[in-house]
C-alpha positions in Angstrom: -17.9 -17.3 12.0 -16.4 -20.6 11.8 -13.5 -21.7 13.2 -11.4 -21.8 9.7 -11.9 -17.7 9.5 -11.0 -17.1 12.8 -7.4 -19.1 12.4 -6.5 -17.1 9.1 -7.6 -13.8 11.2 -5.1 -15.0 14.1 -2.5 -15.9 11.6 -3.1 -12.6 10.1 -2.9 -10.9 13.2 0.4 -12.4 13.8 1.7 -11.5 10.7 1.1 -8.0 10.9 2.3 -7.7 14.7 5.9 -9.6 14.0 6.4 -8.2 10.2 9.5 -5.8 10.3 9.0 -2.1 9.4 9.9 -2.6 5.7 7.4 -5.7 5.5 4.4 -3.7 6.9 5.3 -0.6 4.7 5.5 -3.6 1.6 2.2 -4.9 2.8 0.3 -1.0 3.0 1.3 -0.9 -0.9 0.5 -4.4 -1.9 -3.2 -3.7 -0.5 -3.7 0.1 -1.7 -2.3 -1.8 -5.1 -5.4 -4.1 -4.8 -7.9 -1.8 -3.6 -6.8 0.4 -6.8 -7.0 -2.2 -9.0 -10.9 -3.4 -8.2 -11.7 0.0 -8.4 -9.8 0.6 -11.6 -11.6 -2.9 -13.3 -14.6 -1.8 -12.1 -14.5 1.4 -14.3 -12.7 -0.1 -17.2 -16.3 -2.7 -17.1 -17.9 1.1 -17.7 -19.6 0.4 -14.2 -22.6 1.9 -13.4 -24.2 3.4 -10.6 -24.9 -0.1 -9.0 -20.6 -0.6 -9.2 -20.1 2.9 -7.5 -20.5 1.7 -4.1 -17.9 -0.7 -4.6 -15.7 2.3 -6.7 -15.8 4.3 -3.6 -15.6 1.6 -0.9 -12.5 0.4 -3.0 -10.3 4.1 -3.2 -11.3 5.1 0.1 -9.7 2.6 1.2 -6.6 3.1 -0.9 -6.7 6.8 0.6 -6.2 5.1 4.1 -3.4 3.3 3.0 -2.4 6.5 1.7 -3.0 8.5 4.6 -1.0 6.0 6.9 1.9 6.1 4.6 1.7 9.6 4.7 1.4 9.7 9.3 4.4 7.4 9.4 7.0 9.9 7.7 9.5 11.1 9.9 10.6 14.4 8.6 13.3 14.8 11.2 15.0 11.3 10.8 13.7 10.9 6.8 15.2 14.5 5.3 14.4 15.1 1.9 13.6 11.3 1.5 10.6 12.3 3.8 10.1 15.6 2.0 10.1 13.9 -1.2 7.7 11.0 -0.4 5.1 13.1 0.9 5.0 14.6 -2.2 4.2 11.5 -3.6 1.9 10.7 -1.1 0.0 13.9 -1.5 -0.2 13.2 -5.9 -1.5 10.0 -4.7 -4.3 11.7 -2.8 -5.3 14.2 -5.3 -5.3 11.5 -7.6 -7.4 8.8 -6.3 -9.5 11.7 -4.9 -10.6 12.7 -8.4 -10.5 9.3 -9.9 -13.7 8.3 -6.9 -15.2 11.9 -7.3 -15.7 11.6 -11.6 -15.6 7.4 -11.3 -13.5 7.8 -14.0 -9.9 6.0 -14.6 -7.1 8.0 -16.3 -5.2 9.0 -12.9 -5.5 5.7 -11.6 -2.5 4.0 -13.8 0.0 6.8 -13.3 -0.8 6.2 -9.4 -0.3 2.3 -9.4 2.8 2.3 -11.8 4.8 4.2 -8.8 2.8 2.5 -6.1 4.5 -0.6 -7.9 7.7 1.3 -8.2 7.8 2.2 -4.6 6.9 -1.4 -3.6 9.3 -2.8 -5.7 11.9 -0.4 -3.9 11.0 -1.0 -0.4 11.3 -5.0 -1.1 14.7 -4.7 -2.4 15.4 -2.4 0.8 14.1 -5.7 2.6 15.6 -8.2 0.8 19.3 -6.4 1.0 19.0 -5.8 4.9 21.5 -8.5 7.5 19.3 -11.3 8.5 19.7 -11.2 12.3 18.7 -14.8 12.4 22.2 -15.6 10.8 25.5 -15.8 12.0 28.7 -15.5 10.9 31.6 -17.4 12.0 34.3 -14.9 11.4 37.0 -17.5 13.7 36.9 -20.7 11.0 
């Protein structure tokens, strides 16, 4: 391993650790996203059997993603937010699940579209949030 690996895994080590609750959930979608999407090329390319390693290693690891999403709801705090979400998360499963066992595609764009959707939500979540960097001098 040379030494330019080894800062980009430190940097992405830090990232992770310091990246607000929001960020991290942005960052499980934005890699189950691109874990979806080689899998989904891959098929589109009518992969074969050589391609299926890649397939699987691919939306397994999208159904980690999935499967963290899914450990971090808080049912109590989360109400039908929580309730509703693990619905999703559950589609998402069954989904991806059949799209690895047949190799084939046609779940996999319904799943990214509200992957995407869900992203898309919990930046804006993000984005809207007080910066507690920032101050406001309410005395003139």
């Amino acid at each position: 391993m040379n030494n330019t690996h080894g800062g980009y895994s430190a940097y992405k080590n830090t990232k992770v650790m310091t990246a607000s609750q929001a960020k991290l959930i942005i960052m499980l979608y934005s890699e189950a996203i691109k874990q979806i999407n080689i899998a989904l090329d891959l098929m589109n390319k009518n992969a074969g059997v050589a391609d299926y390693t890649q397939i699987n290693t691919s939306l397994n690891k999208a159904l980690d993603i999935v499967g963290e999403l899914t450990a971090s709801l808080d049912f109590e705090k989360g109400g039908d937010i929580a309730k509703n979400l693990f619905s999703v998360y559950s589609f998402f499963t069954r989904e991806i699940n059949e799209a690895n066992l047949t190799k084939m595609p046609q779940q996999l764009p319904e799943v990214l579209k509200l992957m995407n959707s869900l992203s898309d939500a919990w930046k804006a979540i993000d984005t809207n949030k007080p910066d507690p960097t920032r101050s406001v001098n309410i005395a003139g």
